[in-house]
C-alpha positions as CSV (number, residue, x, y, z in Angstrom):
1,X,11.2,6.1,-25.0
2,X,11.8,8.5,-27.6
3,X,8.1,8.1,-30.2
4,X,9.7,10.3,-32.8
5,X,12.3,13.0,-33.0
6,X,9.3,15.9,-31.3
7,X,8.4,14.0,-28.3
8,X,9.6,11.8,-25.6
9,X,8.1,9.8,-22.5
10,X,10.1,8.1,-19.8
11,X,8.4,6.2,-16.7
12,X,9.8,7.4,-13.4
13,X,9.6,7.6,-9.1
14,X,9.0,10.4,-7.4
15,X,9.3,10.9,-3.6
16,X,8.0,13.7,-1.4
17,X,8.8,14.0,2.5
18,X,8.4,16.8,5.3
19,X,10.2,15.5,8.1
20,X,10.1,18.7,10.2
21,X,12.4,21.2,11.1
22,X,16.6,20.6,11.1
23,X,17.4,19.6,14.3
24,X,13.6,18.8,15.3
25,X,12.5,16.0,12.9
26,X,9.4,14.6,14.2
27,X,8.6,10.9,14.6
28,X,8.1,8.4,11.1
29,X,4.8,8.1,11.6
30,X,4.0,12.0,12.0
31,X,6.1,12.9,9.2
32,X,4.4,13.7,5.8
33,X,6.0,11.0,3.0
34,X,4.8,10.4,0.4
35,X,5.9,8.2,-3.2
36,X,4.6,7.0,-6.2
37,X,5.4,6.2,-10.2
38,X,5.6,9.0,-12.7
39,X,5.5,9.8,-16.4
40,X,8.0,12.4,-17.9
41,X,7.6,14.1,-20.9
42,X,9.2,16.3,-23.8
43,X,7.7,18.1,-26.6
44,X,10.6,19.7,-28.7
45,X,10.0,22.4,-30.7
46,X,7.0,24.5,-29.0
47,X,8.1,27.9,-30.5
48,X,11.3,28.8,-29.8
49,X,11.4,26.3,-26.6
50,X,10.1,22.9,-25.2
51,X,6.7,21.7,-23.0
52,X,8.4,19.8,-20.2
53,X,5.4,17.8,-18.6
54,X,5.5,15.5,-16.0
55,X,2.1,13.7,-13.6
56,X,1.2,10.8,-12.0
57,X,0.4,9.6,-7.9
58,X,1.6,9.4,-4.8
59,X,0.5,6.8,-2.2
60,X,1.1,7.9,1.2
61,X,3.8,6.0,3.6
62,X,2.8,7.1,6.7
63,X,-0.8,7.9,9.0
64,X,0.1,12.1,8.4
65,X,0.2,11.6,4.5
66,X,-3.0,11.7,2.8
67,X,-3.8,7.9,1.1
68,X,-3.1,9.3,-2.6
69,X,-2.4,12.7,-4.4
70,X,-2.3,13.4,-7.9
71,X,0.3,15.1,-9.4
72,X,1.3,17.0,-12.5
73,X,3.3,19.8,-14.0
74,X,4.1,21.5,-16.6
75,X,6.9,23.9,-17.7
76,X,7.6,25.8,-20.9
77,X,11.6,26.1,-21.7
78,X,12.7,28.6,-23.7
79,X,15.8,28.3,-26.2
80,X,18.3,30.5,-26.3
């Protein structure tokens, strides 16, 4: 959803997973997966670059994930 010609926002998914090493994946249940629903943002204009934001939560799929984790970020890209 673009609000005005300076900033955007656009609903999203996220997934996370540590199955273990190649070869040597361990068991569903003792792997660390998690997913959730995230925002993504875009502030043009920042200088001479962009603030590039993006947070939301993860809900964990299995007993090795923890039940929820908060995420964000946020990154500064420069124009050139």
């Amino acid at each position: 959803v673009k609000l005005d010609r300076y900033f955007i926002v656009e609903p999203g998914f996220q997934i996370y997973s540590e199955p273990g090493a190649i070869g040597r994946f361990a068991s569903w249940s003792d792997q660390d997966n998690r997913a959730g629903p995230q925002l993504f943002g875009k502030i043009f204009d920042v200088g001479p670059g962009s603030l590039v934001w993006n947070g939301g939560i993860l809900f964990g799929l299995t007993q090795a994930a923890p039940e929820f984790t908060p995420r964000w970020q946020l990154e500064y890209e420069l124009h050139y």
